[in-house]
C-alpha positions in Angstrom: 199.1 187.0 243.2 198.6 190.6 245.3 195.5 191.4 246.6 192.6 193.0 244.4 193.2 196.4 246.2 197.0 196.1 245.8 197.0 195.0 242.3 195.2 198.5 241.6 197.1 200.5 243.3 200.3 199.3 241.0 198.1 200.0 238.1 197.5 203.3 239.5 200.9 203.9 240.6 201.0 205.0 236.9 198.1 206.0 235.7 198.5 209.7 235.3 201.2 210.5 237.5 200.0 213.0 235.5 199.5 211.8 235.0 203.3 211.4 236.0 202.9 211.1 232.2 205.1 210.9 230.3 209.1 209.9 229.1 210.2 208.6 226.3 212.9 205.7 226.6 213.9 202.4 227.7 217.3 200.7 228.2 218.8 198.7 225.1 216.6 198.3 222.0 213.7 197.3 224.7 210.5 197.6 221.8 207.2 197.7 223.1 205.1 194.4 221.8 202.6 197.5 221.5 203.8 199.8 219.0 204.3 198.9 215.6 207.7 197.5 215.2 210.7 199.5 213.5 213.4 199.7 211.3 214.7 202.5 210.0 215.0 203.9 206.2 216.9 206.3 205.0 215.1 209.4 205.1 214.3 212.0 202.6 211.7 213.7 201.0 210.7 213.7 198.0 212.9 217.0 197.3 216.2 217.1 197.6 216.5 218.2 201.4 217.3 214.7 203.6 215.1 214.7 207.2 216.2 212.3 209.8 213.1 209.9 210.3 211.5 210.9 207.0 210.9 209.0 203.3 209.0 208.7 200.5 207.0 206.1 202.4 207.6 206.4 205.9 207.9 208.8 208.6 209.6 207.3 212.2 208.7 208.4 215.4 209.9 207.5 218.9 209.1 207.7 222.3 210.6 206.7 225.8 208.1 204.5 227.9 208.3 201.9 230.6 207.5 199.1 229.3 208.9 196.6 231.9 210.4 196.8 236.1 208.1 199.5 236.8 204.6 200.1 238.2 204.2 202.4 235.4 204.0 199.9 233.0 200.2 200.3 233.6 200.4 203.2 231.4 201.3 201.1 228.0 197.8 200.7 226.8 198.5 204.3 225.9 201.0 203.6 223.6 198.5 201.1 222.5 196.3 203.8 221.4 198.7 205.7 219.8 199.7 202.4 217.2 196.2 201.8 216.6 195.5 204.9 215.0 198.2 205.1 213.4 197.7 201.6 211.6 194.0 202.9 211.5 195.9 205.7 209.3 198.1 203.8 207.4 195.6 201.1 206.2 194.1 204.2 204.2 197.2 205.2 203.0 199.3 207.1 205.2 199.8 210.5 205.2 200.8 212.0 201.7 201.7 208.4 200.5 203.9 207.7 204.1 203.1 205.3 207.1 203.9 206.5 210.4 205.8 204.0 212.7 206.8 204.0 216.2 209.8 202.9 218.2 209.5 203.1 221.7 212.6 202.7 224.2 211.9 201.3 227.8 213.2 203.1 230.3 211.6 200.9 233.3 211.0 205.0 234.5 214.3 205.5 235.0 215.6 208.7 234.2 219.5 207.6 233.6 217.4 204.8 231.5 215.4 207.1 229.7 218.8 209.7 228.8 219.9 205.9 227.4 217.3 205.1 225.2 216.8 208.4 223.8 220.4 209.4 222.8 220.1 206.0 221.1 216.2 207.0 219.1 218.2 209.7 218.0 221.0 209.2 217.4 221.1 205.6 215.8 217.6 204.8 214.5 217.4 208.6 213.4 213.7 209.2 214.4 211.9 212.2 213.2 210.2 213.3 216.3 209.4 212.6 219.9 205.7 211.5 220.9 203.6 210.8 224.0 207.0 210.4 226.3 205.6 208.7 230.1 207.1 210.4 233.0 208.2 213.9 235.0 211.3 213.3 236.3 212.4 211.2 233.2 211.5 213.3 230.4 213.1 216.0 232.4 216.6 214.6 231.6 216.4 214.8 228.1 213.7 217.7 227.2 216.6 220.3 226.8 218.6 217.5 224.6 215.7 217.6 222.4 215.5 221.2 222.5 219.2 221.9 221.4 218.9 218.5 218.7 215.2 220.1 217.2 213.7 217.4 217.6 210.2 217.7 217.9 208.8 217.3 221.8 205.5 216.8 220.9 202.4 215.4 223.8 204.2 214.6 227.3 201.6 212.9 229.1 202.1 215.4 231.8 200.7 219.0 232.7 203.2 220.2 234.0 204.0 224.2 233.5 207.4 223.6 232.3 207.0 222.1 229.8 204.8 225.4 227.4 205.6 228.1 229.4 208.2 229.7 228.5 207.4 228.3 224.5 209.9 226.4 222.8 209.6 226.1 219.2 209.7 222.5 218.7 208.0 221.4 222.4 203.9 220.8 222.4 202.0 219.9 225.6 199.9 217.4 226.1 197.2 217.1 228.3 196.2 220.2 230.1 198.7 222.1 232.2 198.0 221.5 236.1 197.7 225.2 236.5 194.9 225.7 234.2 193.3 223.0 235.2 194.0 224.2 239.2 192.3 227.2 238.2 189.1 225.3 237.2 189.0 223.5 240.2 189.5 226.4 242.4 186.8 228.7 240.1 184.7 225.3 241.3 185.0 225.5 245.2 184.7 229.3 244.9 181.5 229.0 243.3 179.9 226.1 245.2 181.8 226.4 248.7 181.7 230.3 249.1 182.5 231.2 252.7 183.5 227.5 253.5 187.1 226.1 254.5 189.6 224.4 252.4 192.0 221.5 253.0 194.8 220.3 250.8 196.4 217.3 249.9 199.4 217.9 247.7 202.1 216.1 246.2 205.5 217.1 247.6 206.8 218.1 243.6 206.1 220.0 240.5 202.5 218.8 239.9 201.7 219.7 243.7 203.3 222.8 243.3 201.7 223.6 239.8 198.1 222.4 241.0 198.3 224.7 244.0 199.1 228.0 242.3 196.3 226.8 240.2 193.9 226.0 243.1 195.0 229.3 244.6 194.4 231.7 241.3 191.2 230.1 241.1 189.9 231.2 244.2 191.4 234.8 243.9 188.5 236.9 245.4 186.5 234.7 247.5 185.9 234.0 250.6 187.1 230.6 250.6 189.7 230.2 253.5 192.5 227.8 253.3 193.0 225.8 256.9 195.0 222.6 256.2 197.7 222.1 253.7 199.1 218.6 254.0 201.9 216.9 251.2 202.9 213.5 250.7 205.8 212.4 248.4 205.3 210.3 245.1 206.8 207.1 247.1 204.3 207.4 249.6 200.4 205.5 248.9 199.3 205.1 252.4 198.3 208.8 253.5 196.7 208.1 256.4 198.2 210.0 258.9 197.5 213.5 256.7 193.7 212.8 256.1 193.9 212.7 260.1 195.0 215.6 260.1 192.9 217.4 257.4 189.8 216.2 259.0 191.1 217.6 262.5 190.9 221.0 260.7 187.5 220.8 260.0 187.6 221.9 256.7 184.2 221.8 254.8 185.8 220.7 251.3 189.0 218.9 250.6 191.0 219.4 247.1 193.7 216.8 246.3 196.6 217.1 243.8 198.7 214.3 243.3 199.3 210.3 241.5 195.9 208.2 242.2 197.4 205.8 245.1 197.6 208.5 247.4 194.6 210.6 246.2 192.8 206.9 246.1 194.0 206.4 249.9 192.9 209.8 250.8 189.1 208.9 249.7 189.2 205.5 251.2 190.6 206.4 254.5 188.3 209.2 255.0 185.3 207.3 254.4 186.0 203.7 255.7 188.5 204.6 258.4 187.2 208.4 260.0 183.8 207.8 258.5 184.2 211.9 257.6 181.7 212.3 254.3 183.9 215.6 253.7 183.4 216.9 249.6 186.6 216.5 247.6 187.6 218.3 244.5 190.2 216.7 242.7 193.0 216.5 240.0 192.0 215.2 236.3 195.4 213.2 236.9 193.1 210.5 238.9 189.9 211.3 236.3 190.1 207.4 235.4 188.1 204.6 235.8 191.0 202.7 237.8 190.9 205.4 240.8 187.0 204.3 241.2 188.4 200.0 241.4 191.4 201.9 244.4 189.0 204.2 246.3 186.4 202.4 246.6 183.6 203.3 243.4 181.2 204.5 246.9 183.9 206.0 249.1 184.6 208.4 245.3 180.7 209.1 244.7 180.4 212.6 243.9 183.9 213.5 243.8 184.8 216.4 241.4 187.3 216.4 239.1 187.9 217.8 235.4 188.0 215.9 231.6 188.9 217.2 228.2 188.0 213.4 226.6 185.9 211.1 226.0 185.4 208.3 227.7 184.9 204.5 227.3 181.6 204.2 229.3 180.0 206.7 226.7 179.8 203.8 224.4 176.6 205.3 222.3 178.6 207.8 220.8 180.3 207.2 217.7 183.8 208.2 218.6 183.8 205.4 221.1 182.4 203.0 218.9 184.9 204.0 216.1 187.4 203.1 219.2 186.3 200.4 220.0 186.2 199.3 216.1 190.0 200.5 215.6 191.1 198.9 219.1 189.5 195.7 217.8 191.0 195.6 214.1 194.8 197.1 214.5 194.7 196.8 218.5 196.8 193.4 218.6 194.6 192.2 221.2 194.7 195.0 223.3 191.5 196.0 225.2 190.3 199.1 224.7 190.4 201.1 227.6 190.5 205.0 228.8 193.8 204.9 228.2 194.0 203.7 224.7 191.5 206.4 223.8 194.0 209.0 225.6 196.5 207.3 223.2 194.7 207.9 220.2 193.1 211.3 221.1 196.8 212.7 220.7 197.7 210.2 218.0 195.2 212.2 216.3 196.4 215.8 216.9 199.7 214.2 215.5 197.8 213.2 212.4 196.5 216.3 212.1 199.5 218.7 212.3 201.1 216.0 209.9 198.5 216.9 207.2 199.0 220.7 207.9 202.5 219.8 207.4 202.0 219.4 203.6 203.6 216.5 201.3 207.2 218.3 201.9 207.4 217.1 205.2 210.4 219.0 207.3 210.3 219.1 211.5 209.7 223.3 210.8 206.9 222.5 208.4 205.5 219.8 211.5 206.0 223.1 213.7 203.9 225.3 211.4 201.5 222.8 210.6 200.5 222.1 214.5 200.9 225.6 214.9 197.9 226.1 212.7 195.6 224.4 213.9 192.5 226.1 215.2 188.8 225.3 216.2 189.8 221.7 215.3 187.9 218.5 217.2 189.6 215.3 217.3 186.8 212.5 217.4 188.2 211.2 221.1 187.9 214.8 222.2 185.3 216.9 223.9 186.9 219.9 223.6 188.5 221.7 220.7 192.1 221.7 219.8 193.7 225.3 219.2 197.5 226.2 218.5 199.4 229.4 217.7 203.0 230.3 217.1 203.1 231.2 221.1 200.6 228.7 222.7 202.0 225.2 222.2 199.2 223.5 224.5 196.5 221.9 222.4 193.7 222.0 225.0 192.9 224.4 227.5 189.5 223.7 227.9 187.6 220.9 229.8 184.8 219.9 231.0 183.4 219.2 235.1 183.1 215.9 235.5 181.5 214.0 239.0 182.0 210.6 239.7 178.5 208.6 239.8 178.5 204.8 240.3 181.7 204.2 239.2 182.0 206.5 236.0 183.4 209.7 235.9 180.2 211.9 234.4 180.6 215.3 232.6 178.1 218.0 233.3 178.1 221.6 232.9 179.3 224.0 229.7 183.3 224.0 229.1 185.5 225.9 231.5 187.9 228.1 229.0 191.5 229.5 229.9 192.1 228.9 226.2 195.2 231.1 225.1 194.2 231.1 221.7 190.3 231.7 221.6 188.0 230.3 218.9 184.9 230.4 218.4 184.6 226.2 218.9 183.3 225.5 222.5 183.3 222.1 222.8 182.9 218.8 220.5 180.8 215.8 219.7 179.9 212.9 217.7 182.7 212.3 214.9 184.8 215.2 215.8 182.0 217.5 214.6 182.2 221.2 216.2 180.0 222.8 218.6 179.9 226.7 218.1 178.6 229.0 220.8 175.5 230.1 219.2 174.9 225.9 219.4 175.4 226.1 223.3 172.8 228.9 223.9 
């Protein structure tokens, strides 16, 4: 068995990568135990126009995952909360009369895996769309197939910019974009650090890069001076030797992009090793309750970071009771955890955009229908959900959050870059909106 502290950091190794979130796939017919198991029909609507995936009592969805021979595995509660809710959904009927199953394909986060197990989701159990797919660099190998098939992309656990900007039609984000959300942070150390000095930890790849320009449009017109800038590649946990360095710079707060390992190792080494109580401002990739169990729950107190959802410890409110309620009745045994309540925050957007779809459900008429949504809360969110024909990224909003014995606490009004303004600034109890007037 692997030491406490190493056991965590394979559990983070995952976590969000982004999270690295998120590619769908997996070698072979590899079906998660998670997901609800899959056959598929023949697929047509009611009318007379046949859609791949689609029946007059089902609808099929896929998604490439590692589910096995990969740290990353740590991610599957997600796909967890995705089945849940939509067993949650389907023990009241379905949508319009159809169930929504999910086939998921392990690509053990592999990306000539995950190319694999997708051709096959397409092009043999003839799914209807693409959910929730774990992973950066293997979604990236079969984003543009999905793209050309029109397939419907829809919730990469990722933020990378790539993925909504330029828009393609049938590709939706996920979480929120590292940029955005590099923006918050940096609008944070501009406001609380002005005049001070700024180090940077940042992961040698696109959600380095992304957080960066982020960080660095945030602060656009301050003071704040930039004096370290140290990287680290995905491979690499133990960053030791650039926390040295940072510190030898003297800066007066540190900001950290990157998978929690080496954002966790940062934290940990700084306080336990160099005994430097520097600030840090860092990445909603590591805003989980695993990074408190690898940095330490004391070396992270008071760490900033960012959160567009709700959160297990909140367990007075009724979305995570009604969580905790699903998990236990269609969870299959699964705990419920911050990640299962990821799962079903975006299972619910799905749900959502299905029912905007209409009873004639078509992939265009799934486009249209998430397209429309507006000022819309999901109960696991905090922050609203708002779409448009050229902003396929359902949140854009979040909330500060600061790490306080263990739990990652929100505080503050919502930080907006939302492309497609409403007039909903945040959420609470069962999905219920908040307007502004509410918030003054």
């Amino acid at each position: 068995m692997l030491p406490r502290f190493r056991r965590g950091f394979l559990i983070a190794a995952i976590l969000l990568a982004g999270l690295l979130l998120l590619s769908c796939g997996g070698k072979g017919d590899g079906v998660s135990k998670t997901p609800a198991a899959i056959q598929t029909t023949g697929a047509s609507t009611p009318g007379t126009e046949e859609v791949p995936g689609v029946s007059d009592t089902e609808i099929l969805l896929g998604s490439h995952f590692a589910l096995s021979q990969s740290p990353a595995t740590a991610y599957a509660p997600i796909l967890d909360g995705y089945r849940a809710y939509f067993d949650y959904v389907n023990s009241q009927g379905g949508v319009y009369g159809r169930k929504i199953k999910l086939i998921v394909g392990d690509d053990h986060y592999n990306p000539a895996d995950t190319l694999e197990v997708v051709r096959k989701l397409v092009e043999q159990d003839g799914i209807f769309a693409m959910i929730g797919c774990l992973g950066e660099s293997t979604h990236t190998t079969i984003w543009k197939y999905l793209e050309e098939q029109g397939i419907p992309d829809l919730f990469q656990s990722s933020g990378i910019v790539k993925w909504t900007d330029p828009v393609a039609k049938t590709r939706f984000g996920g979480n929120p974009d590292y940029f955005t959300e590099g923006k918050m942070l940096g609008k944070y150390i501009a406001e609380h650090y002005a005049g001070k000095k700024l180090g940077l930890l940042l992961q040698n790849d696109e959600i380095g890069v992304d957080g960066e320009n982020g960080l660095r449009a945030g602060l656009e017109g301050s003071d704040v001076e930039i004096v370290a800038r140290e990287t680290f590649e995905t491979t690499q946990w133990d960053v030791t030797a650039q926390t040295q360095r940072l510190k030898n710079a003297n800066p007066d707060v540190v900001a950290a992009y990157g998978i929690p390992p080496p954002v966790a190792s940062l934290v940990k080494v700084a306080r336990e090793t160099l005994n430097w109580d520097v600030p840090f401002v860092l990445t909603g990739v590591v805003a989980s309750d695993v990074f408190a169990q690898l940095a330490g729950a004391q070396n992270a107190e008071g760490a900033i970071s960012v959160v567009f959802g709700k959160q297990l410890f909140q367990s007075e409110d009724p979305a995570i009771q009604l969580h905790l309620q699903i998990m236990k009745d269609f969870g299959q045994g699964v705990p419920a955890s911050n990640f299962t309540l990821y799962g079903q925050a975006m299972a619910e957007i799905m749900v959502k955009g299905l029912e905007n779809a209409g009873p004639n459900l078509t992939r265009e008429s799934l486009v249209d229908g998430l397209e429309a949504i507006r000022d819309w809360c999901c109960t696991a969110c905090m922050v609203p959900v708002n779409m448009s024909p050229t902003d396929h990224r359902p949140m854009e909003m979040e909330f500060y959050i600061r790490m306080e014995n263990g739990n990652w606490v929100p505080f503050g009004d919502p930080i907006s870059y939302e492309s497609t303004p409403g007039k909903v600034i945040a959420c609470k109890g069962l999905g219920e909106p908040v307007y502004a007037s509410e918030g003054e």
